[in-house]
N, CA, C and O atoms as CSV, one atom per row, in Angstrom:
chain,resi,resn,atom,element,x,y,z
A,1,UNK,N,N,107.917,102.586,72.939
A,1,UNK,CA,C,109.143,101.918,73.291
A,1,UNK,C,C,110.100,102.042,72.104
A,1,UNK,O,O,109.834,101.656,70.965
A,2,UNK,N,N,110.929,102.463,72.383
A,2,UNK,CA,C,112.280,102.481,71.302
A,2,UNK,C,C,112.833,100.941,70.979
A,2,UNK,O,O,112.737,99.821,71.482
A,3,UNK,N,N,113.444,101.544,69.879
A,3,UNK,CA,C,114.090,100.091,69.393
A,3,UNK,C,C,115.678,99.503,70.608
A,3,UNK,O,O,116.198,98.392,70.715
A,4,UNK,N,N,115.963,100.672,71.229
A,4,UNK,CA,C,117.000,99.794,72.395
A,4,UNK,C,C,115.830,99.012,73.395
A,4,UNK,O,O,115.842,97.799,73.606
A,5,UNK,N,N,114.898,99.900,73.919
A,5,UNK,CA,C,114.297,99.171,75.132
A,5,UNK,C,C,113.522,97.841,74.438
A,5,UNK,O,O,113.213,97.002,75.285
A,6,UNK,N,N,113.127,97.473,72.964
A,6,UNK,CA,C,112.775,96.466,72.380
A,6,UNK,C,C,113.567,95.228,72.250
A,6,UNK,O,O,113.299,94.034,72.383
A,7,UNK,N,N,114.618,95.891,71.949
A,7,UNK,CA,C,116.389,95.017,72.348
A,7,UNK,C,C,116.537,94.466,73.396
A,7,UNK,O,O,116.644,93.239,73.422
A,8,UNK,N,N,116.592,95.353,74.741
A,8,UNK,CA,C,116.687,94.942,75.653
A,8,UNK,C,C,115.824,93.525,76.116
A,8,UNK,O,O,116.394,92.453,76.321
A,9,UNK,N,N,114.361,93.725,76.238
A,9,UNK,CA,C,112.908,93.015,76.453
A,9,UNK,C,C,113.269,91.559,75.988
A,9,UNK,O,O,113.035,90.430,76.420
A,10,UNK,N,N,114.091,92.203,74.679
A,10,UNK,CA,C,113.685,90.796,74.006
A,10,UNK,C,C,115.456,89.786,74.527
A,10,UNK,O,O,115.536,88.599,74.842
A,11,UNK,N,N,116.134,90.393,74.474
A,11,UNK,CA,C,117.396,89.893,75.373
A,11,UNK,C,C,117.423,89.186,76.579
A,11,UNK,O,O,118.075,88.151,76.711
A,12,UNK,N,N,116.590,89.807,77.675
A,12,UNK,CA,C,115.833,89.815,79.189
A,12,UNK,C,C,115.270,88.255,78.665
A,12,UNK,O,O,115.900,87.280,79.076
A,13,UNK,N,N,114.089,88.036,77.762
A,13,UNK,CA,C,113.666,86.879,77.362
A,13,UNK,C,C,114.071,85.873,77.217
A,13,UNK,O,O,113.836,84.841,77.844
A,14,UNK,N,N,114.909,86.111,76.137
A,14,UNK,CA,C,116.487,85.104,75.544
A,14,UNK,C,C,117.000,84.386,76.457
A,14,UNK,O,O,117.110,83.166,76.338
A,15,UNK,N,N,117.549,85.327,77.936
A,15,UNK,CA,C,118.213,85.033,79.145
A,15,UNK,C,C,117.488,84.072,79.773
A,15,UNK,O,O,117.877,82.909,79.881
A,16,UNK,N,N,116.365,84.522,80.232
A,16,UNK,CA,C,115.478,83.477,80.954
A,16,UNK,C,C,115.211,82.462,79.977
A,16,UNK,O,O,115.335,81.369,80.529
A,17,UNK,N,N,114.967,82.368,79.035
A,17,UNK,CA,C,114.516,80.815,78.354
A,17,UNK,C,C,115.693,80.238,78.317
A,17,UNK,O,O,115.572,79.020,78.188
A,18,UNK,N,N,116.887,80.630,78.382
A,18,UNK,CA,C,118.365,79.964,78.658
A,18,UNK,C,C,118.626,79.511,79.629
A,18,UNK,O,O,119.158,78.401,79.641
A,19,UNK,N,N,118.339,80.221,80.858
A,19,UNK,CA,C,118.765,80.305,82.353
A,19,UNK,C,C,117.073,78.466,82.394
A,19,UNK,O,O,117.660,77.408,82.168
A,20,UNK,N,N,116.467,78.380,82.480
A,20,UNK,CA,C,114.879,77.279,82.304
A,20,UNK,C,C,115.776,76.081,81.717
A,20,UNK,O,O,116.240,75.177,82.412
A,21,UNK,N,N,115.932,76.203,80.449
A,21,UNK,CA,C,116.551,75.137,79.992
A,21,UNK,C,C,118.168,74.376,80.734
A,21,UNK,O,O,118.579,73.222,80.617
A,22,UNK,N,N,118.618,75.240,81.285
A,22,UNK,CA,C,120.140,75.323,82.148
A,22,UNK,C,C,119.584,74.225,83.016
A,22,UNK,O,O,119.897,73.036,82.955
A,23,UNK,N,N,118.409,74.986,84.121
A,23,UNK,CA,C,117.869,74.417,85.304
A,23,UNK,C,C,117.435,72.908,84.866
A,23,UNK,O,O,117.736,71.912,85.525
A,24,UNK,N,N,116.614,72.884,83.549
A,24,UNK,CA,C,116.391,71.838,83.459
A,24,UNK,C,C,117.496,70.794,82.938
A,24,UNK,O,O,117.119,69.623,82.970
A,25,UNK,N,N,118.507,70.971,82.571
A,25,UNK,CA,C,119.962,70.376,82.513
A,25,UNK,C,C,119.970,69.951,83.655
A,25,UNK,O,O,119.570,68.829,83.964
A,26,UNK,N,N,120.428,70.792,84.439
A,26,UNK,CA,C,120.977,70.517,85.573
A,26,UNK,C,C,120.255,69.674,86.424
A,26,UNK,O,O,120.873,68.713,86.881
A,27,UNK,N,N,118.799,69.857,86.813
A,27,UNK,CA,C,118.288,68.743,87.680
A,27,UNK,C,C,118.081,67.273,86.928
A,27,UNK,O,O,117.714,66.317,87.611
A,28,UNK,N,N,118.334,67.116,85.460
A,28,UNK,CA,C,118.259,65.891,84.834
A,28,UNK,C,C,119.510,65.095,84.808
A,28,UNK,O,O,119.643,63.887,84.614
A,29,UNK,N,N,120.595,66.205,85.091
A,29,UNK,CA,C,121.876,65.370,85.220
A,29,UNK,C,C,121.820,65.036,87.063
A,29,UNK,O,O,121.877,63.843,87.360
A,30,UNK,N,N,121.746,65.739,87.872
A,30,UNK,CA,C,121.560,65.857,89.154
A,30,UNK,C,C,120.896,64.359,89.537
A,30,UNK,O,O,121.445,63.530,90.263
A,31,UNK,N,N,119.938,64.244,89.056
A,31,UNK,CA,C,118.958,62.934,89.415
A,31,UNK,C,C,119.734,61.601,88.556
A,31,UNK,O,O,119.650,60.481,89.059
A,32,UNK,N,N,120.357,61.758,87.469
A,32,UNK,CA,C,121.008,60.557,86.508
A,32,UNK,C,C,122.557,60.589,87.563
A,32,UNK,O,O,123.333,59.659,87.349
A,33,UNK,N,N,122.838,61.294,88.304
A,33,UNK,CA,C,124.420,60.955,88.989
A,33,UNK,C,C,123.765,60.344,90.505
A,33,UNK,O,O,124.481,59.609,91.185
A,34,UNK,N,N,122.930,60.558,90.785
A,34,UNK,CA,C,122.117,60.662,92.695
A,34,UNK,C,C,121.795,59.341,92.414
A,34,UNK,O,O,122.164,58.397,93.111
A,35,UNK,N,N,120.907,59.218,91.101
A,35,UNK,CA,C,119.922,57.686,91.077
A,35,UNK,C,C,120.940,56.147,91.783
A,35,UNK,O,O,120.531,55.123,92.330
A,36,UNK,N,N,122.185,56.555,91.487
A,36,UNK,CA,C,122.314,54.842,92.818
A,36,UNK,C,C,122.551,55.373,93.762
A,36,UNK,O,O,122.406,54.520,94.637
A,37,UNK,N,N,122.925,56.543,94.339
A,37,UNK,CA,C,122.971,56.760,95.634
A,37,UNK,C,C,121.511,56.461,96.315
A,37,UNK,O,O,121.374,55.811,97.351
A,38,UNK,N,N,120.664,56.922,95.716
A,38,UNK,CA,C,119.094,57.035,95.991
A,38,UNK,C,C,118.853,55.816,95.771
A,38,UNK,O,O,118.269,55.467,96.797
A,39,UNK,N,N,118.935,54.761,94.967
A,39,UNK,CA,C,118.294,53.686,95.374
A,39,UNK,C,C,119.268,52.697,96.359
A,39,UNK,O,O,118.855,51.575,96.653
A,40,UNK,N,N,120.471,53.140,96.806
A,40,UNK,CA,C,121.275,51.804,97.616
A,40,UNK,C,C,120.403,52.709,98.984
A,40,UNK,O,O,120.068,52.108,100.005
A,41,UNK,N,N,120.207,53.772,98.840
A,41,UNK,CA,C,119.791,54.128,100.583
A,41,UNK,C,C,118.464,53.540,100.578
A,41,UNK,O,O,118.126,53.021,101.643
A,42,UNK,N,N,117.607,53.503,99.583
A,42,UNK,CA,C,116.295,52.835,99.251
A,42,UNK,C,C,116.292,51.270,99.804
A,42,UNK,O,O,115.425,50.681,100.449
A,43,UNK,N,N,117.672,50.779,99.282
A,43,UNK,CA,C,117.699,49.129,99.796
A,43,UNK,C,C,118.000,49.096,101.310
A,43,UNK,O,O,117.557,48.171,101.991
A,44,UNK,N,N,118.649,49.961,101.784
A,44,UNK,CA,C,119.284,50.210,102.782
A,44,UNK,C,C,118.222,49.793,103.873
A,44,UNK,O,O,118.115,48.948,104.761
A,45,UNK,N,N,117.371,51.008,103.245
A,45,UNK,CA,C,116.179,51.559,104.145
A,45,UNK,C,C,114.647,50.190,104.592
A,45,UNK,O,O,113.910,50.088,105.572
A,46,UNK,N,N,114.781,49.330,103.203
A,46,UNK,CA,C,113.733,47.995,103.085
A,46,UNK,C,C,114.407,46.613,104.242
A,46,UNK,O,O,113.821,45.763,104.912
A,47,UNK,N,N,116.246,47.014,103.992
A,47,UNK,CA,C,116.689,46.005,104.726
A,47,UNK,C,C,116.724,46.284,106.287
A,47,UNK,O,O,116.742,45.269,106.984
A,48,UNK,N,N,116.737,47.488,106.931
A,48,UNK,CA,C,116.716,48.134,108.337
A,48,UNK,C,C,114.893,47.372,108.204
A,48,UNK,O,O,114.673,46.352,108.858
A,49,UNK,N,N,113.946,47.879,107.482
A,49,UNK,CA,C,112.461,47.989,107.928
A,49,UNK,C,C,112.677,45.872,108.147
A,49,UNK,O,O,112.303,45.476,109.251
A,50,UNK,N,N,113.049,45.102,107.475
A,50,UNK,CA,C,112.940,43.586,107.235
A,50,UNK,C,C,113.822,43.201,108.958
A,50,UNK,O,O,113.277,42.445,109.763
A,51,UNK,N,N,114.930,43.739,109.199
A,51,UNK,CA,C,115.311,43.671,110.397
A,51,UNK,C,C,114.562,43.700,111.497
A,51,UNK,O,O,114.460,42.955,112.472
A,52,UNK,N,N,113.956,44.888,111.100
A,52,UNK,CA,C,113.032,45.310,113.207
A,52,UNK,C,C,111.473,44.931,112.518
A,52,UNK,O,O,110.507,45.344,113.159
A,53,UNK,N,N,111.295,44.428,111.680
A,53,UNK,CA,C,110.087,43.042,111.430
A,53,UNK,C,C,110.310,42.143,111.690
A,53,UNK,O,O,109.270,41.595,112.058
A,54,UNK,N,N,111.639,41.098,111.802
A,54,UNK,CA,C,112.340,40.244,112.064
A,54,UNK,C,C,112.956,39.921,112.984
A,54,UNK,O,O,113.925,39.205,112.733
A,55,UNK,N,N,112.701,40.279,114.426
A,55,UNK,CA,C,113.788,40.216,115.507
A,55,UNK,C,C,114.256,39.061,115.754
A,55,UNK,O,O,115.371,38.871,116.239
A,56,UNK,N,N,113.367,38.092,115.411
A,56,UNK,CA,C,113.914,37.142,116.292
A,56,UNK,C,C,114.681,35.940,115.395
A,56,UNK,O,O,115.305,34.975,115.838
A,57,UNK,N,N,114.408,36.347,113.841
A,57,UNK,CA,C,115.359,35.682,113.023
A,57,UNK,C,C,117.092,36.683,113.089
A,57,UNK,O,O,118.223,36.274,113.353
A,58,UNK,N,N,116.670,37.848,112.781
A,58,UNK,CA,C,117.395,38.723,113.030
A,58,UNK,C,C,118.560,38.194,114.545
A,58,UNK,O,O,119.782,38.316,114.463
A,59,UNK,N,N,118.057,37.794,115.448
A,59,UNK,CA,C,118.695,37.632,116.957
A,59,UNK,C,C,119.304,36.278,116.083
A,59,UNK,O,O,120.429,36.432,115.606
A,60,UNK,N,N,118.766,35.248,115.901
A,60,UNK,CA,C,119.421,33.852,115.737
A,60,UNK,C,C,120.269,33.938,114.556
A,60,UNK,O,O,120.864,32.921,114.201
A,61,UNK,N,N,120.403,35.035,113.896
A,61,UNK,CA,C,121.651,34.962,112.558
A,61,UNK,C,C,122.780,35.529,113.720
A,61,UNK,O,O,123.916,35.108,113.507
A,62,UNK,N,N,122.662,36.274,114.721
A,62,UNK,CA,C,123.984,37.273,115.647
A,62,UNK,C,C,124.300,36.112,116.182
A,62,UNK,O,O,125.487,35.814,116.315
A,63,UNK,N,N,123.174,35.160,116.626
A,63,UNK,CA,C,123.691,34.105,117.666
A,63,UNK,C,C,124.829,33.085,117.066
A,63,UNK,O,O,125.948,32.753,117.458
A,64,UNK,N,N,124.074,32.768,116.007
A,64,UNK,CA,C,124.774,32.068,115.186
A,64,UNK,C,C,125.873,32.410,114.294
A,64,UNK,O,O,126.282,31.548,113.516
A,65,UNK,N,N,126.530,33.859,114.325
A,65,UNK,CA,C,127.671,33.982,113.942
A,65,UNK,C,C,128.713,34.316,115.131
A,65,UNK,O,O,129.906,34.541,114.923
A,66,UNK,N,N,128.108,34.319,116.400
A,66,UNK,CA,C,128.909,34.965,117.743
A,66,UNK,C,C,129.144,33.212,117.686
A,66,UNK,O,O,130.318,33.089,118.034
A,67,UNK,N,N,128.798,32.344,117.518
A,67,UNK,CA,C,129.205,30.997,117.962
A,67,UNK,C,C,130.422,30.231,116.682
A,67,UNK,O,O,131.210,29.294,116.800
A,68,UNK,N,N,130.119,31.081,115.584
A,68,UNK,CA,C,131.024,31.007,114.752
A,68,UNK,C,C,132.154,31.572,114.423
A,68,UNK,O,O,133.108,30.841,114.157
A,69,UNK,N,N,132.277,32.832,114.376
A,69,UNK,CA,C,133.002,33.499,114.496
A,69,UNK,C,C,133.125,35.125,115.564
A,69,UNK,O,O,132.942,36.283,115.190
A,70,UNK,N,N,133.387,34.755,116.541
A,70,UNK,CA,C,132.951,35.667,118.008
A,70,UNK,C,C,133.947,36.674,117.369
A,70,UNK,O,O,133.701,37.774,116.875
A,71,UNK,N,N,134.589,36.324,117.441
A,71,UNK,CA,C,135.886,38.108,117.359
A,71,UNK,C,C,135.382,38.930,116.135
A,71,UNK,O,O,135.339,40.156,116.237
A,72,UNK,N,N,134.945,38.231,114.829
A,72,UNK,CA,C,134.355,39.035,113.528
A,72,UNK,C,C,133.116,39.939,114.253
A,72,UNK,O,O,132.982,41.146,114.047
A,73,UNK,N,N,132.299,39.200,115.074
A,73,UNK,CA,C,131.218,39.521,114.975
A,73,UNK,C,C,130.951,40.721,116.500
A,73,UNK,O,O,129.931,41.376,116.715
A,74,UNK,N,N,131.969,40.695,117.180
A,74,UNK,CA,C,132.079,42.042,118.101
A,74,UNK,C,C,132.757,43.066,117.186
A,74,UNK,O,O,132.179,44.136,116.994
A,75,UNK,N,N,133.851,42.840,116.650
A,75,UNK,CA,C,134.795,43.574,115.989
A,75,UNK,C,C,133.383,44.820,114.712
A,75,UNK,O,O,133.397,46.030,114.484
A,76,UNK,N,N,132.436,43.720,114.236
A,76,UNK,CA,C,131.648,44.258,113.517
A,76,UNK,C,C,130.525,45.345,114.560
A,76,UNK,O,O,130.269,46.498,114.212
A,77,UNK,N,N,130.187,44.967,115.329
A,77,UNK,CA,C,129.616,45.052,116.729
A,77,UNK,C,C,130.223,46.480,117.092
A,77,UNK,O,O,129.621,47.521,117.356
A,78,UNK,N,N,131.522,46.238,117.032
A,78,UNK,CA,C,132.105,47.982,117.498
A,78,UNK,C,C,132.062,48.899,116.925
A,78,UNK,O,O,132.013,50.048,117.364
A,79,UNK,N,N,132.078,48.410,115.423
A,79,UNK,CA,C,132.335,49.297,114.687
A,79,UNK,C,C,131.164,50.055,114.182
A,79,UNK,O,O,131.311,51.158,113.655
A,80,UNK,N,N,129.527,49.261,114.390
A,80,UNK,CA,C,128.333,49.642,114.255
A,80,UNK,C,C,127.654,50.905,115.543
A,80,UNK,O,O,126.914,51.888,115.481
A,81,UNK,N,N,128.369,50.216,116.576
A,81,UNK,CA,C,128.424,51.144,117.809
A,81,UNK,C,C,128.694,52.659,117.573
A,81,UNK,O,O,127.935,53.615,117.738
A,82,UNK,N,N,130.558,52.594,116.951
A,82,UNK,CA,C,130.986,53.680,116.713
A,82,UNK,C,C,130.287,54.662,115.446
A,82,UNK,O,O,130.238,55.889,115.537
A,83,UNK,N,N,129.687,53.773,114.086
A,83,UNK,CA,C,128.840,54.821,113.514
A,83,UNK,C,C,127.693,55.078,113.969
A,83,UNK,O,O,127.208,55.958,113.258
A,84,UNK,N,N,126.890,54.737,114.898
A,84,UNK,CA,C,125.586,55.074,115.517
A,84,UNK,C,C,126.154,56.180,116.237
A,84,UNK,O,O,125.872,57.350,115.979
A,85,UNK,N,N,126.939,55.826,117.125
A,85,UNK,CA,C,127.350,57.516,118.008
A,85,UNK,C,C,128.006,58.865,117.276
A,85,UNK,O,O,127.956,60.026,117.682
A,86,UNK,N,N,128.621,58.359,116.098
A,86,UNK,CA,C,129.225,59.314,115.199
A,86,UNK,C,C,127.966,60.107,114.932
A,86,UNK,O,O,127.854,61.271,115.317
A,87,UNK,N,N,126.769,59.293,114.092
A,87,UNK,CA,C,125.688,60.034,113.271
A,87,UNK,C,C,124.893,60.599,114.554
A,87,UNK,O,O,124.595,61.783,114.397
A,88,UNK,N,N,124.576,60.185,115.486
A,88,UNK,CA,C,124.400,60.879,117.136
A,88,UNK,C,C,124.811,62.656,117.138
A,88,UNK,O,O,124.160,63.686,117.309
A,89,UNK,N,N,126.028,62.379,116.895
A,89,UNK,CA,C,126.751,63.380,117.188
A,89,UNK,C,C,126.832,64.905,116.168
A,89,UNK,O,O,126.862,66.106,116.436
A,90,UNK,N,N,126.842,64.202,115.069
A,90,UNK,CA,C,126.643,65.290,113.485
A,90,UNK,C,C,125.259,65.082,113.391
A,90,UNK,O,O,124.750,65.588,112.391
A,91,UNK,N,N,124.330,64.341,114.326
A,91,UNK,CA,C,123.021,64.840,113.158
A,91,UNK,C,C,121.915,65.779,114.565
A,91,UNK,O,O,120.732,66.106,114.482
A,92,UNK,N,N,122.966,65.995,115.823
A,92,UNK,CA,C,121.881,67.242,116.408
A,92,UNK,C,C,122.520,68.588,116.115
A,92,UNK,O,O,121.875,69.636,116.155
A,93,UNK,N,N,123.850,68.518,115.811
A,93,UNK,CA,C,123.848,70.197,115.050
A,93,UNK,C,C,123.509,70.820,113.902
A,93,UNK,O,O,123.316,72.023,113.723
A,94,UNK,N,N,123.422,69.543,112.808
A,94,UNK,CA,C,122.905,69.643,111.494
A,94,UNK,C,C,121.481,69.824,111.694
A,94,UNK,O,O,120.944,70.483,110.804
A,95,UNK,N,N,120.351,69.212,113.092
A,95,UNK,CA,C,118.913,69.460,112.662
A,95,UNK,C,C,119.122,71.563,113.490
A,95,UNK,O,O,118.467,72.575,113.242
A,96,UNK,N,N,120.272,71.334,114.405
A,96,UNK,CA,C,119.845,72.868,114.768
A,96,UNK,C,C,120.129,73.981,113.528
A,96,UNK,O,O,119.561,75.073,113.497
A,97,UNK,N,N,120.945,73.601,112.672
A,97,UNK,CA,C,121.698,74.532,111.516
A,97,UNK,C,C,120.145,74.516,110.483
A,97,UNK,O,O,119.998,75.599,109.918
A,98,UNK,N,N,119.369,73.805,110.269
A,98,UNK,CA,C,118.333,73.180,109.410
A,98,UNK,C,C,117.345,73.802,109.837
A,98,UNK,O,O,116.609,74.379,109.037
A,99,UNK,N,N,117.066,73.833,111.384
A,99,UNK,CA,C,115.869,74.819,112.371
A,99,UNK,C,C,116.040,76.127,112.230
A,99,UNK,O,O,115.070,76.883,112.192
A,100,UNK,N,N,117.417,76.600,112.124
A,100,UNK,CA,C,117.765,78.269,112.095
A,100,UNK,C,C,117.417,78.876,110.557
A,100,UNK,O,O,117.595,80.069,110.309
């Protein structure tokens, strides 16, 4: 091997132990910017599971704010409606784009 193709080898090397350390930048910043997104969907996710464990406390907090405040609590009501059918709607072309 000549002293260019020794050059080269050892350049090729250089690159990749640069390009490793990059990656590892990048997924350490990646996870330090995500980490509250990732844990509010985490709370998100404990408070949905405490709900449909809970129905029937769950039912008497709706009851008891439809008797308190009825218009807040449809108005909230619609608007839960409308993101359930929204995510309905974007999440069967996103699983077909995901299948392909």
């Amino acid at each position: 091997m000549n002293r260019r193709d020794a050059e080269l080898v050892m350049r090729k090397r250089l690159l990749r132990a640069q390009s490793a350390l990059l990656r590892h930048q990048f997924v350490g910043e990646w996870h330090q910017t995500t980490a509250p997104l990732v844990q509010a969907s985490h709370r998100l996710g404990q408070g949905a599971h405490w709900v449909r464990a809970h129905p029937v406390c769950t039912a008497a907090a709706i009851v008891a704010l439809l008797a308190w405040q009825p218009a807040a609590v449809l108005g909230l009501a619609r608007r839960g409606l409308w993101l359930w059918q929204t995510w309905q709607r974007v999440r069967a072309p996103a699983r077909r784009l995901s299948a392909s």
